[in-house]
C-alpha positions in Angstrom: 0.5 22.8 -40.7 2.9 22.7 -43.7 6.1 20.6 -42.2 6.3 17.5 -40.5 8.6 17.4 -37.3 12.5 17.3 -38.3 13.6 13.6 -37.9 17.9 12.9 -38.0 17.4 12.1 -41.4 16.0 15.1 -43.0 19.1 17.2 -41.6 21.0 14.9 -43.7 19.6 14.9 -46.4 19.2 18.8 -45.8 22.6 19.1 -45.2 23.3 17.5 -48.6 20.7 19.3 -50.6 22.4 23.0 -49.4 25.9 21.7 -50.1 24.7 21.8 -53.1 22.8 25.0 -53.5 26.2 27.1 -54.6 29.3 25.3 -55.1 30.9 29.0 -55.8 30.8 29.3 -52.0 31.5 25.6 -50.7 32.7 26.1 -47.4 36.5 25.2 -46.4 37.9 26.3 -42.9 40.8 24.7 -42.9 44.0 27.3 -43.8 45.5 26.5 -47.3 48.9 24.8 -47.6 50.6 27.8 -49.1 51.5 29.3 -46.1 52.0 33.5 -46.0 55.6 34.4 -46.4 57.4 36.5 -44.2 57.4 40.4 -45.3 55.0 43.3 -46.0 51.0 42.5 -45.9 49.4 42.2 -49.5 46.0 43.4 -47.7 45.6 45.4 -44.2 41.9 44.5 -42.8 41.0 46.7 -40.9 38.2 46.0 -37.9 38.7 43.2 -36.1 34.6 42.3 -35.9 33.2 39.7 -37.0 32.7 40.6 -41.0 36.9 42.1 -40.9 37.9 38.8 -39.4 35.9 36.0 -41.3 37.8 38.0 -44.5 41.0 38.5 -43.1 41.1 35.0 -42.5 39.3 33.7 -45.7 41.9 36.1 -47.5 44.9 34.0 -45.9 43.1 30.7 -47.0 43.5 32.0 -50.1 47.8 32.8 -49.9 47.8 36.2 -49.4 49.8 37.7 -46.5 46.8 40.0 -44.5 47.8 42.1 -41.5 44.3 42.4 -39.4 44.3 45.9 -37.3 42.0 47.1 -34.5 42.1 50.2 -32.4 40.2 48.7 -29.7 40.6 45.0 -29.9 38.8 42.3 -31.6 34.9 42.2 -30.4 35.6 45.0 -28.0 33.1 46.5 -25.6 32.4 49.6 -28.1 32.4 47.1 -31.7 28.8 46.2 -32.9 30.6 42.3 -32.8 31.1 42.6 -29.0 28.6 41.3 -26.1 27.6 37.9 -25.1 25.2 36.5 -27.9 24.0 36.5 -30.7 20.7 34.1 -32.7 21.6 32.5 -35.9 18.6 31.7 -37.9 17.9 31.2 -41.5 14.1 32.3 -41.5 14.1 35.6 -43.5 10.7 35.4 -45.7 11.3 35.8 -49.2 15.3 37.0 -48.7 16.6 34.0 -49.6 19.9 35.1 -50.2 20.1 35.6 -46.7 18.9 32.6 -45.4 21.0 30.5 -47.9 24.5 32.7 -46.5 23.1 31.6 -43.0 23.0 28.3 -43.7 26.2 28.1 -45.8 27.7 29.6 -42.3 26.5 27.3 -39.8 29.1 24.8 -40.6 31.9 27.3 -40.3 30.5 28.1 -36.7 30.9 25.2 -35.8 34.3 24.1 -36.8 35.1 27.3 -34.5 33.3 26.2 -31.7 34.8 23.3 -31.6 38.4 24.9 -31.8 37.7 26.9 -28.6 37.6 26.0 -25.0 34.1 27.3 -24.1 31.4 26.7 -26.7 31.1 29.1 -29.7 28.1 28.2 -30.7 24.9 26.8 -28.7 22.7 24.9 -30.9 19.5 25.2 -28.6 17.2 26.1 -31.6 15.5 29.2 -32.8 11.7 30.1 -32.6 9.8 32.7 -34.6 6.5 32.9 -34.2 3.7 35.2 -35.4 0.1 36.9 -34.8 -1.2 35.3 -38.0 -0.2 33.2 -40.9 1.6 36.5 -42.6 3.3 36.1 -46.1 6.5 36.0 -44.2 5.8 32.8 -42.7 4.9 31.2 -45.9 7.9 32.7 -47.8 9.9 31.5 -45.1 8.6 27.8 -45.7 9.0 28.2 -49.4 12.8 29.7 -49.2 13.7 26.6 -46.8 12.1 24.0 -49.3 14.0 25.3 -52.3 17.0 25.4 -50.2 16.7 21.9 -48.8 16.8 23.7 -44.7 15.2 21.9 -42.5 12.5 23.9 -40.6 9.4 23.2 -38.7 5.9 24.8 -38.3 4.1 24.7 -34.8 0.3 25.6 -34.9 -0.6 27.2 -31.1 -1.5 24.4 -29.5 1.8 22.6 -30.1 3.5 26.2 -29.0 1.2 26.0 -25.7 2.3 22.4 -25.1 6.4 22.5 -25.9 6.5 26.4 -24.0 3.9 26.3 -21.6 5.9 29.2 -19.6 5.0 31.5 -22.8 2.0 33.5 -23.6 0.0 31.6 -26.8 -3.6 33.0 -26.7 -2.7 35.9 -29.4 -0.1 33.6 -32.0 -1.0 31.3 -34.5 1.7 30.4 -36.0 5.6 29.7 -35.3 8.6 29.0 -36.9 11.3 26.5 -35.1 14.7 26.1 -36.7 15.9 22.8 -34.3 19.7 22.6 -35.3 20.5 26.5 -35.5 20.5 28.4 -32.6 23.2 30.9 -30.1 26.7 31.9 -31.0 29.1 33.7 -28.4 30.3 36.9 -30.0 32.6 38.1 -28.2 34.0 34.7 -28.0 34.0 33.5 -31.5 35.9 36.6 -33.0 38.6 36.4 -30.3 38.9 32.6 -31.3 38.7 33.4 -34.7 41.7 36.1 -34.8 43.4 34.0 -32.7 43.0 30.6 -35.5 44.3 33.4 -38.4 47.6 34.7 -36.2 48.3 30.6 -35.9 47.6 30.5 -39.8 50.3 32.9 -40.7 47.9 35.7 -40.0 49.3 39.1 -38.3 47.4 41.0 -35.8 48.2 44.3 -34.5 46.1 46.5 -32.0 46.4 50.6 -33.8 44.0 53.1 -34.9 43.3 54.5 -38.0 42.4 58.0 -38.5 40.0 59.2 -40.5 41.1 59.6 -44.7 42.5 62.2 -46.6 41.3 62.7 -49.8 44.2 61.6 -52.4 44.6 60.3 -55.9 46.1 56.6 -54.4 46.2 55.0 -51.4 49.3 53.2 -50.9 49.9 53.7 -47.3 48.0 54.3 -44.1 49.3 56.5 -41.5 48.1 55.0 -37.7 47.5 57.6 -34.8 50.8 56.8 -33.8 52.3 58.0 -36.9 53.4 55.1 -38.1 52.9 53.8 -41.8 51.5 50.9 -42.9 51.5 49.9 -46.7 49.8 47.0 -48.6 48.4 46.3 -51.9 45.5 46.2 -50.9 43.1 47.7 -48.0 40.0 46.2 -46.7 37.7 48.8 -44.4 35.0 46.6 -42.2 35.1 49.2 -39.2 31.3 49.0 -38.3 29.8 51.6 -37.0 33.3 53.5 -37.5 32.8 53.6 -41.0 30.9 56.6 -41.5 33.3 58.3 -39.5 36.1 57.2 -41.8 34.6 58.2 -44.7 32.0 61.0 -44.1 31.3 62.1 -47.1 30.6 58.9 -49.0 29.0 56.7 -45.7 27.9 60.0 -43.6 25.2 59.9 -45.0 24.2 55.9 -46.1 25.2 54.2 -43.3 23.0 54.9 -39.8 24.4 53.7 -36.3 21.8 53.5 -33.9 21.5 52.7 -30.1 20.2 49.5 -29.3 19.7 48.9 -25.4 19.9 44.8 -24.0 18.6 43.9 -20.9 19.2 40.6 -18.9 17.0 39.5 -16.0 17.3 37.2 -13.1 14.6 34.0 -13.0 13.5 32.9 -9.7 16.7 30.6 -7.9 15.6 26.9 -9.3 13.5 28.2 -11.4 14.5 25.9 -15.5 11.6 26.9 -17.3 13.9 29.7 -18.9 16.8 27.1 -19.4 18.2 26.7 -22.4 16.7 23.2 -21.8 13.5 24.0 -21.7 13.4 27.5 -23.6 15.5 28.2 -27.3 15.9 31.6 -29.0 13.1 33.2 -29.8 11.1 35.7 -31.9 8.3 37.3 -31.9 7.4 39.3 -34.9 5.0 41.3 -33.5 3.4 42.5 -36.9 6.9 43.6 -37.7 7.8 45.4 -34.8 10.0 42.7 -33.2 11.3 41.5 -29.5 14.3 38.6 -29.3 15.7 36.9 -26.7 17.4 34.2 -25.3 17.2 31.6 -22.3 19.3 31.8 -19.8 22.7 30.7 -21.8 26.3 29.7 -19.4 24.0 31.5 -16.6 24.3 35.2 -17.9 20.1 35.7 -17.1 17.4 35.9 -19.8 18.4 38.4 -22.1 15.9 40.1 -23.8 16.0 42.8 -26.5 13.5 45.4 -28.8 14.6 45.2 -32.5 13.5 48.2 -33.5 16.2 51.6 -34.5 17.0 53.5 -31.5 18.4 57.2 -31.6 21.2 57.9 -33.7 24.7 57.3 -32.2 28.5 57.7 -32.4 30.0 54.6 -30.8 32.8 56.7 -29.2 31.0 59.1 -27.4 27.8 57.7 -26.6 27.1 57.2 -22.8 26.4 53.3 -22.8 23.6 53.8 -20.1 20.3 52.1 -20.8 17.0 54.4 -20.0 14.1 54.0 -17.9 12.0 54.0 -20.8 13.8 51.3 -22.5 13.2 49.3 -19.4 9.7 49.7 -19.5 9.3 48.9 -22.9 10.7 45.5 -22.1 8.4 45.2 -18.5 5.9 45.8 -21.1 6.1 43.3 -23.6 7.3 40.7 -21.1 4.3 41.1 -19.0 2.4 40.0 -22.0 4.4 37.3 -22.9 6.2 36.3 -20.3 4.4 37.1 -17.2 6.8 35.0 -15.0 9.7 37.4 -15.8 8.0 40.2 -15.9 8.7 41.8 -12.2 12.3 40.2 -12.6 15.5 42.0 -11.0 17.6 43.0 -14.1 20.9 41.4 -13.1 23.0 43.1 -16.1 22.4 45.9 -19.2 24.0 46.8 -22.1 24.0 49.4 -25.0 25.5 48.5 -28.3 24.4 49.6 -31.7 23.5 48.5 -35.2 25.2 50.3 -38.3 22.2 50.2 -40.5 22.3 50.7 -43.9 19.3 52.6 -45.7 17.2 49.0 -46.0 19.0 46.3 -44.3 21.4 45.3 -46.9 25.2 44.7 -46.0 27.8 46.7 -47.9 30.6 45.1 -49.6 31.8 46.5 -52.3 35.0 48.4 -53.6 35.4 51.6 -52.7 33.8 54.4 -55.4 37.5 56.4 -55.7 40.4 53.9 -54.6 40.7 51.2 -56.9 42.6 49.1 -53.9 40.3 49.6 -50.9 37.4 47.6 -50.2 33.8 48.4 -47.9 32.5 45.8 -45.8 29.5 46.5 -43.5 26.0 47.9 -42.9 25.6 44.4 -40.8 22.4 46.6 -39.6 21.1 44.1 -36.6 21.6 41.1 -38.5 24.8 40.9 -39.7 26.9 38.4 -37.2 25.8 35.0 -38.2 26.5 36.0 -41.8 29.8 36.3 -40.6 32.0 33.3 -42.3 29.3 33.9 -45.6 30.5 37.2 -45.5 33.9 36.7 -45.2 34.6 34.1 -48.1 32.3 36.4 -50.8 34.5 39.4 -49.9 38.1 37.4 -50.1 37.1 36.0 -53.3 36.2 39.2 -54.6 39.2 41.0 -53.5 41.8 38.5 -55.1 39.3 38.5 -58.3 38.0 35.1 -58.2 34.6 35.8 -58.1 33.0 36.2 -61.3 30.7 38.8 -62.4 27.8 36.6 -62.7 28.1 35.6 -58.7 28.6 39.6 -57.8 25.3 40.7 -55.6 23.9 43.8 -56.8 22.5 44.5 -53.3 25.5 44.6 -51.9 26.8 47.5 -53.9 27.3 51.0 -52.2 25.5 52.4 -54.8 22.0 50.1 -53.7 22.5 52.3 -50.3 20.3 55.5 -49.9 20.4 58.2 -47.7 17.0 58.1 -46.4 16.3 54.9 -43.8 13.6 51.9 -45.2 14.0 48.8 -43.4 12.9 45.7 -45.7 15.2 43.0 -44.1 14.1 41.8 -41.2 
């Protein structure tokens, strides 16, 4: 196989090589010494998910007063950044870009977890593993050596001799990022509003309706009725934002239902520990199942990446279906046959907001001069969180220059008809 197993000093040198990939985007976290003054916000965030946060607080790294709203609360039950996990992995085939703002991010994830009381992020590892040697694995390997990130490929018997409680007989190849692994959501954007409040940040729980058409936009009027003015406005409202802005994102951004299940391993049982058992992949000739061990306790959770039906994340009924349970019998029975007649001990039903091929959106909006997009996360979006974050802040304040400005980014890459290419 390509790679040699990942020794303590390849991650160094790794580490170094990537640090030095885009010193445009070095990563900082600690707040900058010119502390926000007391008054009116320069920029209003609103969305307190993962992508609002990371910029809200980048922005006040940078001096600028920010006043971060949410009508729910940060990483709610209803926000596509709320639940229990989520897998960061840099292994994205030829994007790249994606896996280098992955790996630019890891080091922000962990200064967090480390400023929290639980864990914030799990470093159990990820694995990826696939039916044949497809293009995407050797693109993979190629992105990571250009990149200097460590990875490691696993022929089938090495997979049948590290996971024996796994399925082999139909994989050839996998994929096993050892230093990446599971970040809390719900967990790490609470911590993370709570580290920009204690950097001068302002938080405020209020809802915004959706936008009248106007020449300006100077102030925004809250349900309440109250007005809030800034400079500047910055939009990263998830699945919300079509609903803000109908006629621009009604029909380029696409929430869909995505159903989680968690089941309960036999009492005693560790093969499904995260000791014994990292995130995983399987890539399923492109139609892909995730999962994770059984992380604080919470069960194996298990998921089916692939676009549910369409759905409005206030009115949906957050019931999973018997036929979504069945799909994951299915595949688990194949793979996991252990598991496979498992009690479910807990479900869930979030949603991606998918933009038309898997691209995120940020970018400034096409008639307000002031307000800013951030979004389409579309299933893979959370670990690019802190990436995410610094790219947008620079850009708002206008220190990012043109030549560092992705083009597939911009609202005007985004279709209206649905063609997945990131996976």
């Amino acid at each position: 196989m390509p790679d040699h197993p990942v020794t303590r000093r390849d991650v160094l040198a790794s580490l170094a090589a990537a640090a030095s990939v885009s010193s445009a985007t070095a990563v900082t976290t600690e707040p900058s010494t010119r502390k926000p003054s007391t008054g009116s916000p320069d920029i209003i965030v609103i969305g307190a998910g993962v992508f609002g946060a990371w910029t809200a607080w980048h922005l006040t790294k940078l001096g600028k007063r920010v006043l971060l709203v949410d009508a729910w609360g940060a990483a709610n039950a209803l926000a596509s950044s709320g639940g229990e996990s989520r897998i960061t992995r840099t292994a994205y085939g030829r994007d790249a870009l994606y896996s280098r703002m992955a790996w630019e991010s890891l080091t922000d994830w962990q200064w967090l977890s480390a400023r929290a009381g639980l864990p914030i992020f799990h470093p159990i590892g990820v694995l990826f593993f696939f039916q044949r040697m497809e293009p995407y694995v050797q693109q993979s390997l190629q992105a990571h050596r250009d990149l200097g990130i460590p990875i490691e490929a696993l022929d089938r018997a090495e997979l049948k001799r590290r996971y024996p409680q796994m399925v082999w007989d139909d994989i050839e190849v996998g994929l096993f990022e050892r230093d990446r692994g599971a970040l809390m959501a719900r967990r790490a954007v609470q911590t993370l509003v709570r580290e920009f409040v204690a950097a001068g940040g302002e938080y405020r729980q209020c809802a915004i309706p959706p936008l009248a058409a106007s020449d300006t936009l100077k102030t925004l009027k809250t349900s309440a009725g109250e007005s809030l003015r800034a400079d500047q406005f910055v939009f990263a409202c998830g699945p919300w934002l079509p609903k803000l802005f109908p006629q621009l994102l009604g029909s380029r951004i696409f929430p869909t239902r995505q159903a989680v299940f968690f089941f309960r391993p036999p009492p005693g049982d560790e093969r499904f520990a995260p000791t014994q058992l990292p995130c995983w992949a399987d890539f399923n000739d492109g139609d892909i199942y995730y999962g994770f061990p059984t992380l604080e306790a919470r069960g194996f959770k298990i998921a089916h990446d692939q676009h549910g039906a369409p759905m409005d994340p206030d009115t949906a009924e957050r019931m999973t279906a018997p036929a979504e349970l069945h799909d994951v019998r299915t595949f688990m029975q194949r793979r996991f046959p252990a598991l496979a007649d498992a009690p479910v001990s807990e479900t869930r039903v979030c949603q991606y907001e998918n933009s038309s091929n898997g691209d995120l959106l940020i970018d400034r909006h096409t008639q307000w001069n002031n307000a800013w997009l951030i979004g389409a996360g579309s299933g893979h979006g959370f670990k690019h969180g802190p990436a995410v974050g610094r790219y947008a802040a620079r850009r708002i304040v206008g220190e990012l220059p043109d030549s560092a400005i992705e083009a597939r980014f911009s609202l005007a890459s985004k279709t209206q008809q649905q063609h997945r290419d990131v996976h």
